[in-house]
C-alpha positions as CSV (number, residue, x, y, z in Angstrom):
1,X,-6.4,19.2,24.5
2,X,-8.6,16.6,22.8
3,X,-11.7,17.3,23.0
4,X,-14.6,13.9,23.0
5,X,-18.3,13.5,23.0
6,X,-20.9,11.7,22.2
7,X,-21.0,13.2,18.7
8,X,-17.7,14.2,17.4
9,X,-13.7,13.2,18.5
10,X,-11.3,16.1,18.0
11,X,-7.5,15.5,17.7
12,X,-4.7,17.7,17.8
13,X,-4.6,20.2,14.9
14,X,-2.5,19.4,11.8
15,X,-0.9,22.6,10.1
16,X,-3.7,24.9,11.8
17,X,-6.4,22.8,10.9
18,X,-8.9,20.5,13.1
19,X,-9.0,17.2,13.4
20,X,-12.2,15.4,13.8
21,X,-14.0,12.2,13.9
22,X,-17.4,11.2,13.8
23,X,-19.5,8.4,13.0
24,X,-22.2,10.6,10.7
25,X,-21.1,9.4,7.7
26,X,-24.3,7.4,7.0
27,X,-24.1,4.2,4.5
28,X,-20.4,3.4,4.8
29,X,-19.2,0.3,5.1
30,X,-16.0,-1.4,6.0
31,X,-16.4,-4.9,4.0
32,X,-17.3,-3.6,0.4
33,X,-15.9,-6.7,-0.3
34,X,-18.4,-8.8,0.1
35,X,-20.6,-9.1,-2.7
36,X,-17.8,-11.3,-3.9
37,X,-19.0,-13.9,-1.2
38,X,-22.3,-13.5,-2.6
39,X,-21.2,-14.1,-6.3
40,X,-19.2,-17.4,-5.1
41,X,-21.8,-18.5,-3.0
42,X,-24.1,-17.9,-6.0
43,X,-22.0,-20.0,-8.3
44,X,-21.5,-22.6,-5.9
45,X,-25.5,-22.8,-4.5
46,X,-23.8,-23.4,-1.1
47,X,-26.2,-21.7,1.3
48,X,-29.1,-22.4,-1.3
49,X,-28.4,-26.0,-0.9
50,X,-27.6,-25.8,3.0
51,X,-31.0,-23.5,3.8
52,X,-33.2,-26.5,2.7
53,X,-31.8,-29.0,5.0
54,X,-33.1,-26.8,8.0
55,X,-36.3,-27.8,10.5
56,X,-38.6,-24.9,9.9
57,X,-41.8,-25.1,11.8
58,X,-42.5,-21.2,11.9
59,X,-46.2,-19.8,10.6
60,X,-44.5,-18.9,6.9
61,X,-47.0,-16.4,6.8
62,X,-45.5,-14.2,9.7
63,X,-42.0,-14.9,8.4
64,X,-39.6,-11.7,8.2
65,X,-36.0,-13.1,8.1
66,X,-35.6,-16.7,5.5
67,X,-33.9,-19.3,7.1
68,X,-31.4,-18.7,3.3
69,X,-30.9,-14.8,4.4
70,X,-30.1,-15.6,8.7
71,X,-27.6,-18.3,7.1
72,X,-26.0,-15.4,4.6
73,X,-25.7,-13.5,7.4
74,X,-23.7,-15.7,9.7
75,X,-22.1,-17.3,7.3
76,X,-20.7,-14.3,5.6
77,X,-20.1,-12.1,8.8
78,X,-17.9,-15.0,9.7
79,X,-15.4,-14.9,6.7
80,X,-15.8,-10.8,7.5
81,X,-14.4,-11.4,10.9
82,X,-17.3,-11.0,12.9
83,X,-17.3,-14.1,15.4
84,X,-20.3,-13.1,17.5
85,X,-24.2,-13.0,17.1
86,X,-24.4,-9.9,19.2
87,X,-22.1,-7.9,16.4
88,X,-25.4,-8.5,14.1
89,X,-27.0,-5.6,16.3
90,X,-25.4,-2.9,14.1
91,X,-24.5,-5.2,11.7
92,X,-28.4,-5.9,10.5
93,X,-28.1,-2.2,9.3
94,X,-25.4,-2.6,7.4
95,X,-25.8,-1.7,3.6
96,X,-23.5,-4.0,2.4
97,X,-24.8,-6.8,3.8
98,X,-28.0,-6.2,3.4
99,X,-27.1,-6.1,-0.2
100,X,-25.1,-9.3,-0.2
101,X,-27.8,-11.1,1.2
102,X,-30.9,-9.5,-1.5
103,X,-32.0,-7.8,1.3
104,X,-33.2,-4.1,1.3
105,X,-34.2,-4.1,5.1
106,X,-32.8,-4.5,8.2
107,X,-31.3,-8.1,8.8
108,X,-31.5,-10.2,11.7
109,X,-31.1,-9.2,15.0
110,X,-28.7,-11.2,17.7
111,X,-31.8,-12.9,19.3
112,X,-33.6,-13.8,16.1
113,X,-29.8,-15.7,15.1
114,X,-29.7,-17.7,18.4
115,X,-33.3,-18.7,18.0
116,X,-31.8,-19.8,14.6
117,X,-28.7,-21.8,15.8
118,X,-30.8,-23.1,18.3
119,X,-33.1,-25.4,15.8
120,X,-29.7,-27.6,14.9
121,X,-30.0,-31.3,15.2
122,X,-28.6,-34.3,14.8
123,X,-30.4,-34.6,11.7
124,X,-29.4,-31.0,10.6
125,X,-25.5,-31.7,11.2
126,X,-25.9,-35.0,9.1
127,X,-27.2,-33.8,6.1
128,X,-25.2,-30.5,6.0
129,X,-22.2,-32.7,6.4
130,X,-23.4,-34.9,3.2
131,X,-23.9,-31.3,1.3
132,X,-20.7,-30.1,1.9
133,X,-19.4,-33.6,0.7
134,X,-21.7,-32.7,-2.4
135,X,-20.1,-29.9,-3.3
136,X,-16.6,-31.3,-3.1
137,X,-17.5,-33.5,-6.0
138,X,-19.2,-30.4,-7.8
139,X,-15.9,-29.2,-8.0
140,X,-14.8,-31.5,-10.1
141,X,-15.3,-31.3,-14.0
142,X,-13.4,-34.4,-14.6
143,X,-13.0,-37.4,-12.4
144,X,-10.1,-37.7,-10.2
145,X,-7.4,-39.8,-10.3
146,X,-6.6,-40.5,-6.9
147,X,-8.1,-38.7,-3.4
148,X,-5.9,-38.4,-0.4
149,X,-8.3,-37.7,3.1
150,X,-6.6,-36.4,5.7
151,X,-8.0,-37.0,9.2
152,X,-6.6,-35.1,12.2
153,X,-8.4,-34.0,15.8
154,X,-7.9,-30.5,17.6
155,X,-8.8,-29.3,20.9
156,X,-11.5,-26.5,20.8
157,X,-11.0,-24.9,24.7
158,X,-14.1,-24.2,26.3
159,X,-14.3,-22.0,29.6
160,X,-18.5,-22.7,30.2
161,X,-20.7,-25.0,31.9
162,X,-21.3,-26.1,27.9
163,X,-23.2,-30.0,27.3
164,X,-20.5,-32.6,26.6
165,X,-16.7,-30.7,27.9
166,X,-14.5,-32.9,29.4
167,X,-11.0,-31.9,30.7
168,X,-8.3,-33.6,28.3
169,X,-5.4,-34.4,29.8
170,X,-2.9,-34.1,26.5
171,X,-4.0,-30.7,26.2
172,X,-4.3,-29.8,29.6
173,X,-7.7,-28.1,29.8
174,X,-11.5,-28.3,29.4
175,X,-12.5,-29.2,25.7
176,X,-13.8,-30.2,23.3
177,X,-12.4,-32.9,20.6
178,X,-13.5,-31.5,16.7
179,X,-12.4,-33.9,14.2
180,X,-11.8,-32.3,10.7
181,X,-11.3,-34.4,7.1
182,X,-9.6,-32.6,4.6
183,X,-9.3,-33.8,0.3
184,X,-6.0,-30.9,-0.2
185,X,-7.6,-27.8,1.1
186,X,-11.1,-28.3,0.3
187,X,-13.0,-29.3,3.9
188,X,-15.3,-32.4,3.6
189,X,-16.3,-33.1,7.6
190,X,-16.2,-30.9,10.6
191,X,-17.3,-33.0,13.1
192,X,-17.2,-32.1,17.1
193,X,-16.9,-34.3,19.5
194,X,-16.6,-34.5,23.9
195,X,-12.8,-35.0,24.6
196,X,-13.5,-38.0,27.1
197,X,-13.3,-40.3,23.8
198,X,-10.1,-41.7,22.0
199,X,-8.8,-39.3,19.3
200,X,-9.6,-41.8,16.5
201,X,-13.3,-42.2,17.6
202,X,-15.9,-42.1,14.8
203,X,-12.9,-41.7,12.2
204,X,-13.7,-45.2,11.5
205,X,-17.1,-45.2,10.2
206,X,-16.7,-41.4,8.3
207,X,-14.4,-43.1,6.3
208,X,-16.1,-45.4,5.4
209,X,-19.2,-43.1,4.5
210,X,-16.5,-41.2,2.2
211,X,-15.2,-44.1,0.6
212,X,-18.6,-45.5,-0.4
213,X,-19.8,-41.7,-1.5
214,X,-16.4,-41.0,-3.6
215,X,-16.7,-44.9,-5.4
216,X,-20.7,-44.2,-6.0
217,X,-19.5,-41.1,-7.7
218,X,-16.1,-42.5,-9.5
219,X,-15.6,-46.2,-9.3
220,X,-12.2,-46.5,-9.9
221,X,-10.5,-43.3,-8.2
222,X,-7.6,-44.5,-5.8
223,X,-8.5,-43.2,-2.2
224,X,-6.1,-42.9,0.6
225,X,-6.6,-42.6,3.9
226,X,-3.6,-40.1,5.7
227,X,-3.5,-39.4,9.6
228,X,-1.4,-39.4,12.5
229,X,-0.5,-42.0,15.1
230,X,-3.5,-40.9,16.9
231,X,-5.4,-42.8,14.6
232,X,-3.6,-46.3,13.8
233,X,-6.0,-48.4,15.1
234,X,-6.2,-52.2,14.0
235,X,-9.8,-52.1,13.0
236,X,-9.1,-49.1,10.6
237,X,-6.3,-50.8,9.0
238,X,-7.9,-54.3,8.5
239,X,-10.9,-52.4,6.7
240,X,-8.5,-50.1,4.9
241,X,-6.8,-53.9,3.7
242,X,-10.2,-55.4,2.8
243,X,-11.9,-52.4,0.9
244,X,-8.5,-51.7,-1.3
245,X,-8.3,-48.3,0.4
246,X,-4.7,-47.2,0.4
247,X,-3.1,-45.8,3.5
248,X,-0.2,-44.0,5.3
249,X,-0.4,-43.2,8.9
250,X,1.6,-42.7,11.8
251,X,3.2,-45.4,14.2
252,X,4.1,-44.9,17.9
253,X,6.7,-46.1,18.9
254,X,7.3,-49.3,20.8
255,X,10.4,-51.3,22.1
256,X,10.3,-54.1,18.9
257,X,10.2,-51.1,16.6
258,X,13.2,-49.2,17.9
259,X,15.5,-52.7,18.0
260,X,14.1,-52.6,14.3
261,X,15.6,-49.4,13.5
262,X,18.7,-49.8,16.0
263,X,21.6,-50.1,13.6
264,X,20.2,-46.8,11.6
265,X,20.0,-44.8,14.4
266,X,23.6,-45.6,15.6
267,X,24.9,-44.6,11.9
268,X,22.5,-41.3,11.6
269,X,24.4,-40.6,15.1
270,X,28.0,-40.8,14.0
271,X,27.1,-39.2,10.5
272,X,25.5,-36.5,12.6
273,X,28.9,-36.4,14.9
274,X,31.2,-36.1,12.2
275,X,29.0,-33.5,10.1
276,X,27.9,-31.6,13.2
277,X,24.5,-31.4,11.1
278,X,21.4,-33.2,11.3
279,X,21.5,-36.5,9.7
280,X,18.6,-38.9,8.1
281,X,18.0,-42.3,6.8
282,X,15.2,-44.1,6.5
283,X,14.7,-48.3,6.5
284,X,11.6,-50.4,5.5
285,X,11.2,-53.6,7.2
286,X,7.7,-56.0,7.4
287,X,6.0,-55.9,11.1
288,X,2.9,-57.4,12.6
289,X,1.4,-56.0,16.0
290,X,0.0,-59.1,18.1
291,X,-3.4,-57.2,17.5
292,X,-2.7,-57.2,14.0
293,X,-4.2,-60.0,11.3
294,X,-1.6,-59.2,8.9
295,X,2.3,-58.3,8.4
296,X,2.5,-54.8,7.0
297,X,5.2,-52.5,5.9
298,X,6.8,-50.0,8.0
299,X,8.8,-47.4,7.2
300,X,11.2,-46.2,10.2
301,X,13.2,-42.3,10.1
302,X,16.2,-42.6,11.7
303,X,16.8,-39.6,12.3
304,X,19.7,-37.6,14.5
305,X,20.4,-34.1,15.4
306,X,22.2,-31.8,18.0
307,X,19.6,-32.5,20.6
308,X,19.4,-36.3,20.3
309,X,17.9,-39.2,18.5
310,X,14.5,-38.5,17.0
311,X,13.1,-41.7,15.7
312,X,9.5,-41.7,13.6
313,X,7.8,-44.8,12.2
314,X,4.8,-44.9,9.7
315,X,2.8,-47.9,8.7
316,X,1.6,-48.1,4.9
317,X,0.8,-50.4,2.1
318,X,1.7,-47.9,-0.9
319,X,4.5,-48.4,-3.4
320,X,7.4,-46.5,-3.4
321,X,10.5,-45.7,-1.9
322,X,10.9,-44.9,1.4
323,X,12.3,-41.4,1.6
324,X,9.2,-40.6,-0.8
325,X,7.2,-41.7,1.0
326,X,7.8,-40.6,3.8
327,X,8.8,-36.9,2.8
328,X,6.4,-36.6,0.3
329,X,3.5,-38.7,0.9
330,X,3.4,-38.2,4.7
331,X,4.9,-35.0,5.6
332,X,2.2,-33.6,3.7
333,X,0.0,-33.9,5.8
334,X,1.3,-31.2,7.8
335,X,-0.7,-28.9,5.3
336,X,-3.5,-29.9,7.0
337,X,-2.8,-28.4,10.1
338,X,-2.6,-25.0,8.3
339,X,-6.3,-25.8,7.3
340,X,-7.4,-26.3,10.5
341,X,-5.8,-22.9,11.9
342,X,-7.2,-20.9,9.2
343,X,-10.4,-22.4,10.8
344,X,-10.0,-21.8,14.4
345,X,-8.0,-18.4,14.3
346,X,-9.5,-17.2,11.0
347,X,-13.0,-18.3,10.8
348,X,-13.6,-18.9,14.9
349,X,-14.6,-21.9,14.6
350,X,-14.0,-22.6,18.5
351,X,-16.5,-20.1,19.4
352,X,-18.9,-23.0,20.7
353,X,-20.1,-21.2,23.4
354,X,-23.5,-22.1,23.5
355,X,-25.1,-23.7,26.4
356,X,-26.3,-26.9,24.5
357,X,-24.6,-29.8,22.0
358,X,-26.2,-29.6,18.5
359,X,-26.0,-25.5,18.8
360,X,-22.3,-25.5,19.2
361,X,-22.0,-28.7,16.3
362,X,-23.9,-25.5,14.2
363,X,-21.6,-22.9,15.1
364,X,-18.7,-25.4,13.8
365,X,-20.9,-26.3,10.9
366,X,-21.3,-22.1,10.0
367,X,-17.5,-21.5,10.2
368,X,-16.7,-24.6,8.3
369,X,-19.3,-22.9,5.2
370,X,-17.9,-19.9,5.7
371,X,-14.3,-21.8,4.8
372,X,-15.7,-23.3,1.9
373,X,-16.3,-20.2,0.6
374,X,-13.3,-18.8,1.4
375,X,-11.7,-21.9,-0.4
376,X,-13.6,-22.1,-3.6
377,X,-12.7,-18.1,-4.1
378,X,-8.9,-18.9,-3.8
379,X,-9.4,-22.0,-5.9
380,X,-11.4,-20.7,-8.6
381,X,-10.9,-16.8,-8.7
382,X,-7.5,-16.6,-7.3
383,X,-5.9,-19.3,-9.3
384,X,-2.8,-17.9,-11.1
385,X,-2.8,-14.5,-9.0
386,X,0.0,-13.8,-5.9
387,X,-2.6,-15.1,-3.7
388,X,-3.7,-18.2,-5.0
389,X,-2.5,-19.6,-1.5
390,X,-3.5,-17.0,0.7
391,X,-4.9,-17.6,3.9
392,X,-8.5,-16.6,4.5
393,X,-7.0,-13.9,7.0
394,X,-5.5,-12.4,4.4
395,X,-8.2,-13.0,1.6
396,X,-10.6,-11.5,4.5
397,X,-7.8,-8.2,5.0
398,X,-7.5,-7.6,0.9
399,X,-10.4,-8.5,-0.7
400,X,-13.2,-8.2,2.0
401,X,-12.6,-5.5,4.3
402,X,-12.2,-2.4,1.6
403,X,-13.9,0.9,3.2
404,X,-16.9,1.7,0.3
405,X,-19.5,4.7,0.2
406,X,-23.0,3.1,-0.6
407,X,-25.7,4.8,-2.1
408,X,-29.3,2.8,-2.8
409,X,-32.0,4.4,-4.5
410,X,-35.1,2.4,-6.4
411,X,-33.2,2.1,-9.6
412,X,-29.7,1.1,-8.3
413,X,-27.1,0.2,-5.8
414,X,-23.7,1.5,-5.7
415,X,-20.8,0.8,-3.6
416,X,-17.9,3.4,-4.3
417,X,-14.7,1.6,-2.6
418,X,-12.1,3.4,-1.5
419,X,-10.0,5.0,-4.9
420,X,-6.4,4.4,-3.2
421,X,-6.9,0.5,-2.1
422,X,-3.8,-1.4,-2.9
423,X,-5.4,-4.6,-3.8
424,X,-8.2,-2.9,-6.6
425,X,-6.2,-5.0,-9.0
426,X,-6.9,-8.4,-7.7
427,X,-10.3,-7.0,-6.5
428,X,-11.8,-6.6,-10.5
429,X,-9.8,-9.6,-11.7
430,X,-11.2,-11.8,-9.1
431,X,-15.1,-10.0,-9.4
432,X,-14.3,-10.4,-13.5
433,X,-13.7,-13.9,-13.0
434,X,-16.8,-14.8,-10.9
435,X,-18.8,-13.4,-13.5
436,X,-17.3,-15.3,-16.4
437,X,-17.1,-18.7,-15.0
């Protein structure tokens, strides 16, 4: 019979012997893992650069917890898998931690890192927003070619009394209405908004703030603009046409456009009949919208399958061939979407459960740093290895969460991971590389 206390859990004997649990083990950790965020972050100057764009107004002199070290903490408990302020309770005490974070003390406590989320602004979640674009072009050694930003929306469900939810009828529940940009995998704007708004609101005016950023930086990079029907709005397109922006979006459909693609779709059908298989083909034709200043190209799928007719149209003003672009160019952008669940089920970025606005814009802004972490591990460290496209789940499961025995004494700290963990490999070549770059 199992025997359970407050002290020690006994299972059932194994060969004679006992079997017994306890939590006495003293400075053990489960994330010896991550001192690697703390060499990337390092590198990077990520929370450095981010910890001077807070409003401080406490007496400095009384000051026990940096605005740098509460940010550390959050930031990197996120990317741990700890969503919550109140896991910082026992968390503070953690060795590893405390280490990552130059700390030899306890860290933080939940209420101290409330009070802390609670200073966010307006003018906070601006300037972050610009830093984060910042580091994006830090990352580049050389100029680039050619950028393509992908915008897409997401529905953040929120079950409170929180400033600024809206039910949203698409999604069928009380939200809110995040808008995420995306240059390939590295994040450049997390953005929340109330859902009572069109999908494309605001999407207008980042761009533009990118665009004039990205041509201060490199004149003559080609930048295009990639989204989803949600966001082919006239406005955006004439501004796209005027600023040599290049762009390929998404086109619902309407009655003129499927008479356009008419003769297609009845061949796609009987090639689909006779094959039993799904069939494609694509046409380009010119098309101007009444609300529309300008005749611009569409590209129409015609596309049939066992179910039915599944017709897609996209509007561009790139080169190419149509298949291409509509396979390679825009299907892409699918990728995106994988970004933005690493965020949400990986990094909980829709824990915005605070009471007010700008706090729940910061918990957004914390899980979208904790990303760029994440990111600019695989990018730079993981490059070359089997997980150079991991997700940050599994980054989080293989790099981060290794069991370690810590001992700290004035002269050193030692974390002695665990001698059997299958990822050790990876683990030194990644740490190795952090140092050398």
């Amino acid at each position: 019979m199992p025997i359970c206390n407050s002290e020690t859990f006994s299972f059932p004997a194994i060969n004679r012997r006992k079997v017994e649990i306890n939590f006495d083990g003293g400075n053990i950790s489960s994330d010896g893992g991550i001192l690697l965020l703390r060499e990337i972050d390092r590198k990077i100057g990520l929370t450095d650069k981010i910890s001077r764009l807070f409003p401080d107004s406490r007496d400095q002199g009384r000051i026990t917890h940096s605005l740098k070290s509460m940010l550390q903490q959050r930031i990197y408990g996120l990317a741990c898998g700890y969503e919550d302020c109140n896991d910082h309770d026992a968390l503070r005490h953690d060795v590893a931690l405390q280490t990552a974070t130059d700390r030899s003390t306890s860290l933080a406590s939940s209420p101290t890192l409330n009070r802390f989320e609670n200073v966010s602004d307006r003018g906070f979640a601006v300037s972050s927003t610009k830093a984060m674009v910042d580091i994006f072009i830090e990352s580049y050694k050389t100029p680039p070619k050619e950028l393509i930003l992908d915008f897409d929306g997401t529905d953040d469900l929120v079950h409170g009394g929180q400033e600024g939810k809206f039910y949203h009828g698409y999604y069928g529940n009380h939200c809110f209405l995040p808008l995420y940009v995306f240059c390939e995998k590295q994040l450049l704007v997390s953005y929340l908004r109330p859902s009572n708004i069109d999908g494309a609101k605001h999407s207008w005016a980042i761009l533009s703030l990118l665009v004039k950023r990205f041509r201060q930086k490199w004149p003559s990079v080609t930048i295009i603009f990639r989204a989803d029907g949600g966001f082919c709005r006239h406005k955006m397109l004439d501004w796209c046409d005027s600023n040599n922006v290049k762009y390929i979006v998404g086109m619902p459909r309407n009655k003129v456009l499927e008479r356009k693609l008419a003769a297609p779709m009845r061949l796609a059908e009987e090639i689909c009949n006779v094959s039993s298989e799904k069939a494609r083909l694509f046409y380009s034709f010119s098309y101007k919208a009444k609300s529309w200043k300008r005749v611009r190209k569409i590209i129409g799928k015609a596309e049939h399958t066992s179910k039915g007719a599944n017709p897609r149209f996209i509007v561009t003003n790139l080169e190419g061939g149509s298949r291409s672009l509509y396979d390679d160019m825009y299907c892409a952008r699918g990728e995106m979407e994988n970004r933005i669940k690493e965020q949400q089920l990986d990094l909980f970025a829709d824990r915005t459960s605070c009471k007010k606005w700008w706090p729940n814009q910061m918990r957004l802004i914390l899980s979208s740093l904790a990303y760029i972490l994440i990111e600019r591990m695989r990018s730079i460290a993981l490059k070359g290895t089997k997980m150079a496209n991991a997700t940050a789940g599994s980054i989080r499961l293989k790099l981060l969460k290794i069991g370690a025995v810590i001992t700290r004494n004035t002269r050193r700290i030692t974390l002695r991971m665990a001698s059997h963990c299958p990822h050790k490999k990876i683990f030194l070549l990644v740490a190795k590389k952090l140092a050398i770059e």
